[in-house]
PLY file of the C-alpha trace (Angstrom):
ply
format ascii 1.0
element vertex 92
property float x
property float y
property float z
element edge 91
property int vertex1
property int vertex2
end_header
0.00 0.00 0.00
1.34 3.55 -0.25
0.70 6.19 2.21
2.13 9.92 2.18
4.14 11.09 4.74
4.47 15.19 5.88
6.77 16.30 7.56
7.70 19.55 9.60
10.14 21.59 11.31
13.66 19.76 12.54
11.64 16.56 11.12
11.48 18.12 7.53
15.04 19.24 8.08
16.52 15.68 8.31
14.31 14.11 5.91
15.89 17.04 3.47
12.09 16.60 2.03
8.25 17.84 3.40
6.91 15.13 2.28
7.11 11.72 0.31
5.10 8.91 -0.78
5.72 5.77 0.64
5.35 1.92 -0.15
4.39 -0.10 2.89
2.64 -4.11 3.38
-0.07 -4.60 3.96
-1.78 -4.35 7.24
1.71 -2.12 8.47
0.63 0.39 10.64
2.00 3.96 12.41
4.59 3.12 14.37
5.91 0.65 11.67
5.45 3.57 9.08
7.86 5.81 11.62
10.28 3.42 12.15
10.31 2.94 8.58
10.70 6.31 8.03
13.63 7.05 10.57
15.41 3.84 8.85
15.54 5.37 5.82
16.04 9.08 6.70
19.33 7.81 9.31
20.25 9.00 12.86
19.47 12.67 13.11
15.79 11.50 11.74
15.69 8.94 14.03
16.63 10.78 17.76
13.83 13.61 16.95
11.07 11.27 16.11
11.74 7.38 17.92
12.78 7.17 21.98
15.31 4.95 22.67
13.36 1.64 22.80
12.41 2.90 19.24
8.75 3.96 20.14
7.33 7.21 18.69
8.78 9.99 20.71
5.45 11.53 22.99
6.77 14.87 22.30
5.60 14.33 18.78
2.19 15.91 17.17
1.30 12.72 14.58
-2.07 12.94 12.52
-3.40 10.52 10.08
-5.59 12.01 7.80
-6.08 14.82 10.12
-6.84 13.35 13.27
-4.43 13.22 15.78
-2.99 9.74 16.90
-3.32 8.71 20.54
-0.44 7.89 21.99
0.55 4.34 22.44
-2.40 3.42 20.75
-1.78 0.66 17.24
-3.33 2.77 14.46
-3.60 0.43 11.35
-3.30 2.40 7.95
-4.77 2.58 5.21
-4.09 2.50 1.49
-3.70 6.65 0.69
-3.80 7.65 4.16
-1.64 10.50 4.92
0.28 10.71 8.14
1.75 13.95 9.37
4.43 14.10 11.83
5.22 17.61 13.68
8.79 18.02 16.09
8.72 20.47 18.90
9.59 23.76 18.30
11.47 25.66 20.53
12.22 29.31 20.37
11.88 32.45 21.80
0 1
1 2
2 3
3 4
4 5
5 6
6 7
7 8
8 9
9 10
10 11
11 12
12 13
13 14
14 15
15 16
16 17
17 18
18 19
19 20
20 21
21 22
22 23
23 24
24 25
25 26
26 27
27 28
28 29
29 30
30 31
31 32
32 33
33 34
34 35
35 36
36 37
37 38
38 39
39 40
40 41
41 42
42 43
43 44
44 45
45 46
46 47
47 48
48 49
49 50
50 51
51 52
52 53
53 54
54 55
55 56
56 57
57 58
58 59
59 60
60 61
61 62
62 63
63 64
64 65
65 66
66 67
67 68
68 69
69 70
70 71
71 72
72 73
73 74
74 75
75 76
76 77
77 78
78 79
79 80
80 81
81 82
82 83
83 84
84 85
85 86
86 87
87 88
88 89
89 90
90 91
């Protein structure tokens, strides 16, 4: 199935990309799709979005389609769905 992923701020930075369309199996779903993601994008990618046990970071906004993700909860995609993923921003 393919999915798009967006991404923003220090996430869009390591990507070097906003967004991309993505192949995944069948039946994969969000936290395989960010781990997927950080695999392919390497380590910079991977400490902003995945803790150290390699779960999504809770620090992260994530959306599919629009609707935030609860945390810690196994959100099955979708062929076309569209997940978003949003880093902290800090500033001042």
């Amino acid at each position: 199935m393919k999915v798009s992923m967006v991404y923003f701020a220090q996430l869009k930075d390591a990507a070097g990309t906003s967004s991309e369309i993505v192949e995944l199996p069948d039946g994969a779903d969000l936290a395989s799709a960010v781990s997927d993601a950080a695999r392919r994008h390497g380590e910079a990618f991977r400490k902003i979005a995945l803790d150290e046990g390699g779960n999504i970071r809770p620090s992260l906004l994530v959306t599919v389609n629009g609707r935030p993700a609860a945390r810690g909860a196994v959100v099955e995609l979708r062929d076309g769905d569209e997940i978003s993923l949003l880093s902290p921003i800090a500033g001042g």
